[in-house]
C-alpha positions as CSV (number, residue, x, y, z in Angstrom):
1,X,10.9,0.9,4.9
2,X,9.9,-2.7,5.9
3,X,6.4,-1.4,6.8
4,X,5.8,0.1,3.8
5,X,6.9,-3.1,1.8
6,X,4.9,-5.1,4.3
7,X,1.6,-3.1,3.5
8,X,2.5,-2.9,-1.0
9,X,2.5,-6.5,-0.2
10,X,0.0,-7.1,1.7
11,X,-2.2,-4.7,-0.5
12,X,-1.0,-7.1,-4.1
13,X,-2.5,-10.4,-2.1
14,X,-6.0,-8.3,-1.0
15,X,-5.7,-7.3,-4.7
16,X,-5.7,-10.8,-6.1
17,X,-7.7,-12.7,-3.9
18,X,-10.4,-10.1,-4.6
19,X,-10.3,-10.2,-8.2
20,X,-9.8,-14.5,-8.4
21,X,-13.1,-14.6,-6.1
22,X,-15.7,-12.3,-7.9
23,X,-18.0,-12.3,-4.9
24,X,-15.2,-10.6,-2.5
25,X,-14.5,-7.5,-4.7
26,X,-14.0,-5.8,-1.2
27,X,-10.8,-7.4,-0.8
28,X,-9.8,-5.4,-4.5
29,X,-11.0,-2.3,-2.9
30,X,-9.1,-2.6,0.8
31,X,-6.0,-3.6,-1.7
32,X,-6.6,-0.5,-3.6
33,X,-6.9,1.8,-0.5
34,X,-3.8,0.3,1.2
35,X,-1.5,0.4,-2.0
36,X,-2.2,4.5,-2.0
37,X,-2.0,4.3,2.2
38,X,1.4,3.0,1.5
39,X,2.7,5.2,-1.6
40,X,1.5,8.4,0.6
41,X,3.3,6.8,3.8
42,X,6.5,6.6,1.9
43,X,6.2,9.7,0.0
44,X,5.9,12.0,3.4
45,X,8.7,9.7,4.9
46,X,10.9,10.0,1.6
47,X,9.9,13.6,1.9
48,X,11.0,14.2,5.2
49,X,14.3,12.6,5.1
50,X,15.8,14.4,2.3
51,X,14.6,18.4,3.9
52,X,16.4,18.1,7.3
53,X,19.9,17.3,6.3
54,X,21.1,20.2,4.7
C-alpha cells in the first residue's frame, strides 16, 4: 500500500512541476502515466486480495 501512495505522490509532484514550468510538459505526462501505473497496481492488488479468502 505504501508503494502505491509513494508513486500517487510522486505522480501529483511530476504533475505540478510540469504544468508550473511550461517548457517541461514531459514531467505532466510521466505524472499522468504513473498516476494510471498506480491506480492499475492497486486495483489488481485490491483485486487479488478480496478473491482468495473465501
Amino acid at each position: 500500500m505504501a508503494l502505491i501512495l509513494g508513486i500517487l505522490l510522486l505522480a501529483v509532484v511530476f504533475g505540478f512541476v510540469g504544468v508550473l514550468v511550461k517548457g517541461l510538459l514531459w514531467l505532466l505526462v510521466i505524472g499522468v502515466v504513473l498516476f494510471v501505473a498506480a491506480l492499475l497496481f492497486g486495483g489488481v492488488r485490491l483485486g487479488r486480495g478480496r478473491g482468495g479468502g473465501r
